[in-house]
N, C-alpha and C positions, 0 to 999 in steps of 0.2 A: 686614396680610397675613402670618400667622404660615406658619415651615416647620415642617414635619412630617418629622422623619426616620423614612424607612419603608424599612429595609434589603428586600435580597431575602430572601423569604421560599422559595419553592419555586421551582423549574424543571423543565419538561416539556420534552426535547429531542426533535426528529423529525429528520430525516434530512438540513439543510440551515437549520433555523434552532430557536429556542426559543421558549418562552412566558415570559415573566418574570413572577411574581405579588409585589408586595412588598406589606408591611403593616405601617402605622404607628397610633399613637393620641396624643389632646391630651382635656386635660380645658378643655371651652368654657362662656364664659358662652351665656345663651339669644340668639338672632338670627344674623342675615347673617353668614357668614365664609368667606373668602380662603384654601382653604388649598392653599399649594405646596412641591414636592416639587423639588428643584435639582439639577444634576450629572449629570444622567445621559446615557448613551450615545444614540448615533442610533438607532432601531428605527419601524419602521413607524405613519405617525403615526393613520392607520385602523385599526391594530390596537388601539388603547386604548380600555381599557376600565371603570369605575369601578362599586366598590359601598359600602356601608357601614354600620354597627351603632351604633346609640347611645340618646338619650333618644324614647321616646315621639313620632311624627312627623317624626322628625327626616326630611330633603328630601335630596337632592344634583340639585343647579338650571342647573350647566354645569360642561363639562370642556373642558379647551384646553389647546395645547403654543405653546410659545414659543422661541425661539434663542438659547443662551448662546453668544459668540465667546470662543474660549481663544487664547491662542501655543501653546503645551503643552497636553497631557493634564493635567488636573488632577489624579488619582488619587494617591495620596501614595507608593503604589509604583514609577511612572513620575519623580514626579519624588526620590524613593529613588536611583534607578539613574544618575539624571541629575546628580544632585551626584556619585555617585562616579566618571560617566565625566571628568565636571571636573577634579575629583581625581587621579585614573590621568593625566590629560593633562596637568594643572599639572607633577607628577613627572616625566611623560615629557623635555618640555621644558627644565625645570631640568639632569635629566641633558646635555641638548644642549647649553646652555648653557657648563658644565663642560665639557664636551668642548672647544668652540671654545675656553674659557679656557686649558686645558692645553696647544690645541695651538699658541697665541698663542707659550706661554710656553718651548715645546720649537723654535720656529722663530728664539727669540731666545738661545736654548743653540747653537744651530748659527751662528747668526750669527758669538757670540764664536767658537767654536771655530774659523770661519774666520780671524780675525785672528790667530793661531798667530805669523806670522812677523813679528808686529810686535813679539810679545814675546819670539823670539829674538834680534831687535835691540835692542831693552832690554836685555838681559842683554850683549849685546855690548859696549854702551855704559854698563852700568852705572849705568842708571837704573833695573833690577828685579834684585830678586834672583834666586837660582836656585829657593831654598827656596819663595818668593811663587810664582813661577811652580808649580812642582809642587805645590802645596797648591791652586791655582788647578784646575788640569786634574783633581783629583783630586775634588773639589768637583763639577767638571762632570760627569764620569764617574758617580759618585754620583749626582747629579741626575736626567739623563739615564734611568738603570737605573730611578729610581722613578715617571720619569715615563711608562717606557715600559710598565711593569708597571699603573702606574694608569689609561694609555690601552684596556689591554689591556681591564680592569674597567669600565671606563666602558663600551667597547662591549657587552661582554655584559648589564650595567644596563638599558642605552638598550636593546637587543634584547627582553629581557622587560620591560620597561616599554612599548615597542612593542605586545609580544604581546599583554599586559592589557589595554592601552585597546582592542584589535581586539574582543577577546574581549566585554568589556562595552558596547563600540557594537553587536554581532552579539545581546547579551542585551539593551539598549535596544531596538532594532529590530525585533527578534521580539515586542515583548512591545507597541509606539507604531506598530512601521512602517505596518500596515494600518488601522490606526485613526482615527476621524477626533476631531478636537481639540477642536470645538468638542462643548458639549452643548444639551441640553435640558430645560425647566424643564415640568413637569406640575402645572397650576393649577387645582383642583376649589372650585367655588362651594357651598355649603351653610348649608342654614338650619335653627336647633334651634331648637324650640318651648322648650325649659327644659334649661335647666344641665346637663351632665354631659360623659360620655369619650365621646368619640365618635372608632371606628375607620374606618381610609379602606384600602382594600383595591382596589388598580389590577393592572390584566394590561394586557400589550401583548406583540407580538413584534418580535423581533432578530434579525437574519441575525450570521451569523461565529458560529455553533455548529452544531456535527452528533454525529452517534454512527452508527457501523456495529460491529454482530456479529463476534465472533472466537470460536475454538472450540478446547477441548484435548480430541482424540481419545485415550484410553485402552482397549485392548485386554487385556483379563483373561483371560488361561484356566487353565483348574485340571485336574488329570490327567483328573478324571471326564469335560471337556467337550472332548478331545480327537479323538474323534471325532461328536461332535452342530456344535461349533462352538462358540461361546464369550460372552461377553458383553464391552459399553462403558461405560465413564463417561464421558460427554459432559458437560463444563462448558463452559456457552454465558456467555459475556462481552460485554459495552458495552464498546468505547472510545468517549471521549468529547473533544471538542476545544472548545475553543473561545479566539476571540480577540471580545469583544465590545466590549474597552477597558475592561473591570469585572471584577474579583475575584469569584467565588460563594463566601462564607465564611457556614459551617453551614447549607445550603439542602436541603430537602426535596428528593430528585431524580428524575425520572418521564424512561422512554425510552419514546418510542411508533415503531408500525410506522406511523400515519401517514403518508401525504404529501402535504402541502396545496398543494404545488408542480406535482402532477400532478391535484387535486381540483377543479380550474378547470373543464374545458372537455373536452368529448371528441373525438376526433382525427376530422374528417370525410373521408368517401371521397372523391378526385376522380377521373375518367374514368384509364383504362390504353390508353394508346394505343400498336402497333405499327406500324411505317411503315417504309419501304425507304430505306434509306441511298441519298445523293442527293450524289456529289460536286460541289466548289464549281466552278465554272466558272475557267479561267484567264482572267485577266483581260488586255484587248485594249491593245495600246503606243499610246501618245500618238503623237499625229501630230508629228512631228519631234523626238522625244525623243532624249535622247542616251545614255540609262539604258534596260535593260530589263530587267522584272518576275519574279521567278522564281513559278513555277507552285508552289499552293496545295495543299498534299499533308495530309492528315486521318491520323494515326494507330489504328490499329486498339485496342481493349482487350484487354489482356492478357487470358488464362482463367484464371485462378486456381484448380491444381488440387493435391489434397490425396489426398498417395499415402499417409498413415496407414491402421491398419484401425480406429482407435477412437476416440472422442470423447472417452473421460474420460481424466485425468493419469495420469500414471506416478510411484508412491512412488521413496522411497527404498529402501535396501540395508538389508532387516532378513530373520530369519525364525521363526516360530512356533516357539516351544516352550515347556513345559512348566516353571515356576517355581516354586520353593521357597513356603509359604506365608507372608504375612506379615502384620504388625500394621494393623487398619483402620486407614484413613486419617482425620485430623480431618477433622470437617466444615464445610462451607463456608457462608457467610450469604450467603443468596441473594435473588431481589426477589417481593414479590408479582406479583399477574398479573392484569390484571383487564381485561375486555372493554370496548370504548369503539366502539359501530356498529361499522363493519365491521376495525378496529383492534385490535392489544393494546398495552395500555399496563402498563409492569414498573415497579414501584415501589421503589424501592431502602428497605433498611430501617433505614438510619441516615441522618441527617443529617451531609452531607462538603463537602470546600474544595477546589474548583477555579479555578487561577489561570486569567487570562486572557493564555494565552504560547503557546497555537498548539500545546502540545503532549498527549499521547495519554496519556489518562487511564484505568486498569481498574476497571471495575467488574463482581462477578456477577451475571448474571440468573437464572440455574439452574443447576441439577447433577442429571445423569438418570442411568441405567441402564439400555441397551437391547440386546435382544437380537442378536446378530451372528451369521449363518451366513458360510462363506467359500466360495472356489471358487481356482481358481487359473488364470491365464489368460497365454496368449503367443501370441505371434505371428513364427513363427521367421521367417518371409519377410523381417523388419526384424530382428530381434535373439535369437538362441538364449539367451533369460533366462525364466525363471516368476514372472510377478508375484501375491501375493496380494492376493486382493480382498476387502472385507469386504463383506457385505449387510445393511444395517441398517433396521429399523425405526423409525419416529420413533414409539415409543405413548408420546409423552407429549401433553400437553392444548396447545401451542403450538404455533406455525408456527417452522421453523427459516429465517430469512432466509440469504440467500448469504452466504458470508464464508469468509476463510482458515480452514484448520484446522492445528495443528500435531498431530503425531500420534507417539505413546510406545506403543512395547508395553514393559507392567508401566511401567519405571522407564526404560526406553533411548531417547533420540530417537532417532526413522525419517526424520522431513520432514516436508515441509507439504505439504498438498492443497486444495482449496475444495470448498466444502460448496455446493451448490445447494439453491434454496428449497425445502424441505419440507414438504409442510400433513402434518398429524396422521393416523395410521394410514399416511402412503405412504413408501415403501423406496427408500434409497438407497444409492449405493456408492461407497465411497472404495480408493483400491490404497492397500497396509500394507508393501510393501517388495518385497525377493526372496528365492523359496524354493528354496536350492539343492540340496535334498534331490529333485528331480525335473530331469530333464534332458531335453531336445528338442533335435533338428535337422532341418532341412533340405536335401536332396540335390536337387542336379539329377542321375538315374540316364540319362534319355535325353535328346539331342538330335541328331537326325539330319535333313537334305537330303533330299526324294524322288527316287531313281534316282542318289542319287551326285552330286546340284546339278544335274542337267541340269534345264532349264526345262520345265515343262509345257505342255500345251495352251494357245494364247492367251497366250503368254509370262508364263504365271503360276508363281511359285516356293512351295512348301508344304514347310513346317519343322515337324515334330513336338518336342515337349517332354514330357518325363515328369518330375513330382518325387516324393520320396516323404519325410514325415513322420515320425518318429519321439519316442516319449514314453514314459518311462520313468520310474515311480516308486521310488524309491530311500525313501522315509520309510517309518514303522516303522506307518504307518495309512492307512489306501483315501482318495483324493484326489480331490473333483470338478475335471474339469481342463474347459476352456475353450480349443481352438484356434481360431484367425481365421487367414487367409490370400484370398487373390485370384486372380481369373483378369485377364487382360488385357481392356480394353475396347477396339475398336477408334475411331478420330478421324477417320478417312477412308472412303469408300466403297468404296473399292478394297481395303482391307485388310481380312480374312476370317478369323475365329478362332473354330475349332468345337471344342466340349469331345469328346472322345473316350470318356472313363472317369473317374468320381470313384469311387473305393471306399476307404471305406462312404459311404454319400449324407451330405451336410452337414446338420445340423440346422437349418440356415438357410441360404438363400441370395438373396443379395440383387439388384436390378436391376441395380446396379453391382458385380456379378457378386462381390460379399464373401462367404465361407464363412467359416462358423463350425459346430464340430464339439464337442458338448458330450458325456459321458462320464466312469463312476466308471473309476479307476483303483487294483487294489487295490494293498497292498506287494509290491514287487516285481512288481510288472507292467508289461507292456510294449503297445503300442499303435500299430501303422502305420497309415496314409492315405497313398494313390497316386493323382493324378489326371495326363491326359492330356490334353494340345490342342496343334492345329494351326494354325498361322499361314497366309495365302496372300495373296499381293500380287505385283503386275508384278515384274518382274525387275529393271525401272529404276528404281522406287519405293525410296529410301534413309527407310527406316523406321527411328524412333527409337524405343529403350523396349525392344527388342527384349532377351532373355535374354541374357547371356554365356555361354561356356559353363566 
């Protein structure tokens, strides 16, 4: 039963496990042969798959997995790590050791030094000298200082010889902890009609690898495109992780959008049923108890409500402008792309080494350039700032999957935003910082009582509110600006809140009574909106939310 070593050859990762494809070769006589493959990790024993190349007829007759039991990881890097955490721990130890001996030998300096008065009395008596004596204490003294200076060392030794071994148990651990020890042996049966090489080529898949998208947002603008908007360089990246218990050293590397996790089974509807809340019955005391029962009370659920005016992030502190020109940038090696059903799958174009240590590995999948318009948008009602937005198109030939993005105008970091799935040809929008060249506020101008707070008809009380908006371009170019703002919705039936006056009308306005008010604004221009509403609710009614003034 000869082995065949058949390193990994290629790996397809998806989003949650890989495909392992390795590929080995033996030059065989003709007939029946045993051949197997040893060491290797846990991975899905129905996933495996077997094919092979070789003389004329050549069969393959059965495939089978088998159970190697380990103590350890056998991997030579696992136990690499494992002799030197031995090592770091032998030292640690020895240091401790030393310690105790030194302080054996400083508790037996104090001892003598307690005896003092017995060798004032030798000298009295003239059985020591004076000089013995003082060369004695002088000795100890000496001693003493070097042993206190050497205690000193020792601890700090013992402390980073501590630190070390933490260090490479925490580097063992991440690399063994998830892992499982034992392996398995992959045994393919095959039969040659005649003599020759014949190659053995297995796939299976392994959980403990995944890859998700990351993204570096670049914003370009050049004098000319100052007022049109501006273009991106989007570099879309693979991290890649894995902990499989295996090393991928020089493997062909494939990321697919895949997910075979969710390719299973489709999510069936079951019935939506509404029904009236039905509290529990107190329960009746036991006939001569000496305890009684406290009454069974159902908590209501919260409503979880969201006084934001918008769904997408808020950048960071940057603002547009206008950059000196500079030297292209090198360029990037990026992966091919190729269609697989309803999937893309990015082919990396070198062959790379990725440990198996849990940690976040970069690779490029592309580098695009896509056209950016902006807009500018706030919402003084929350915070008197202008945020830019950028509008982007994806026209490149891929889907962009969700993922962080970090985001640079020119060469400055702004922050990070997330990127939402994209398919090809559709626009999306990321905020780019703040533009403080455009200023907005906020006023409350009116809020008055009807009649001076006396109560109306039907002990009903009505509060008018007036605010009025203000936007002012300050930049040296006409600005599409973007307000949002809100009316009150009311929660009760008894509370009553009519819009009086919006001017100018909002360019949208929503059920949940959200305006938004869209408009060029050119340099130096200025731009009001004034709306008005009334509140009305009992008199006794302690209404929350209500306006300060």
């Amino acid at each position: 039963m000869p082995d065949i070593d058949a390193p990994i050859n290629a790996v397809t990762i998806y989003n949650d496990r890989a495909q392992i494809t390795r590929i080995g070769s033996l030059t065989l006589e003709a007939g029946e042969h045993v051949l197997r493959i040893n060491g290797l990790p846990q991975f899905q024993r129905d996933s495996l798959r077997a094919s092979g190349r070789g003389p004329q007829g050549a069969r393959i007759l059965n495939i089978d997995v088998s159970d190697e039991y380990h103590a350890r990881p056998p991997e030579a890097e696992s136990q690499r790590l494992q002799a030197e955490l031995a090592e770091l721990t032998r030292q640690w130890r020895l240091l401790e050791a030393q310690q105790e001996a030194l302080e054996d030998r400083r508790k037996w300096l104090r001892a003598l030094g307690e005896q003092s008065k017995d060798f004032a009395r030798g000298i009295a008596q003239g059985q020591m000298k004076a000089q013995e004596c003082a060369d004695f204490f002088q000795f100890m003294t000496a001693q003493a200082s070097q042993d206190a200076e050497a205690a000193l060392n020792l601890k700090a030794s013992i402390q980073q010889a501590h630190a070390a071994v933490k260090a490479k148990e925490r580097e063992y651990n991440q690399r063994t902890g998830n892992v499982n020890s034992d392996r398995l042996t992959i045994t393919v049966t095959i039969d040659l009609t005649s003599a020759g090489e014949f190659t053995l080529e297995v796939t299976y898949i392994i959980l403990g690898a995944a890859w998700h998208p990351t993204y570096d947002v670049r914003v370009q603008q050049s004098a000319s495109e100052q007022h049109n908007g501006a273009h991106i360089n989007l570099t879309y990246y693979g991290i890649v992780e894995q902990y499989t218990g295996e090393d991928w050293h020089d493997v062909a590397l494939s990321l697919s959008t895949a997910r075979p996790s969710k390719a299973t089974i489709a999510p069936e509807i079951i019935p939506w049923y509404l029904r009236a809340y039905t509290p529990l019955p107190t329960p009746a005391p036991r006939a001569r108890s000496l305890m009684s029962f406290s009454s069974v009370t159902s908590a209501g659920a919260a409503q979880d409500t969201n006084n934001g005016v918008d769904e997408e992030g808020i950048g960071m502190v940057a603002a547009l402008a206008p950059q000196a020109v500079r030297a292209p940038l090198a360029t990037m090696e990026t992966t091919t792309i190729e269609q697989s059903g309803t999937a893309l799958v990015f082919r990396v174009g070198r062959n790379i080494d990725i440990p198996s240590d849990n940690s976040p590995h970069k690779t490029t999948i592309a580098y695009d350039e896509f056209p950016c318009a902006f807009d500018y948008v706030c919402a003084p009602g929350m915070e008197e700032l202008v945020h830019v937005r950028g509008i982007i198109t994806n026209t490149s030939e891929r889907v962009l999957l969700p993922g962080e993005a970090q985001i640079f105008m020119e060469s400055e970091y702004v922050g990070s935003t997330r990127i939402k799935q994209t398919a090809n040809n559709e626009q999306f929008k990321i905020f780019l910082g703040i533009d403080d060249s455009i200023k907005v506020t906020r006023k409350l101008i009116e809020h008055t009582v009807d009649k001076g707070g006396i109560l109306l008809q039907n002990d009903i009380r009505r509060t008018t509110y007036a605010y009025r908006i203000t936007v002012h371009n300050y930049a040296q170019v006409t600005k599409q600006i973007v307000v949002r703002d809100r009316l009150p919705i009311p929660q009760n039936e008894r509370i009553k809140v009519r819009t009086q006056s919006i001017t100018p009308q909002p360019t949208e306005r929503t059920k949940l009574e959200q305006l938004t008010w869209e408009f060029a604004l050119p340099t130096n221009g200025e731009r009001s909106i004034e709306y008005h509403f009334t509140v009305e609710y009992p008199g006794t009614l302690n209404v929350m939310g209500l306006p300060s003034e």
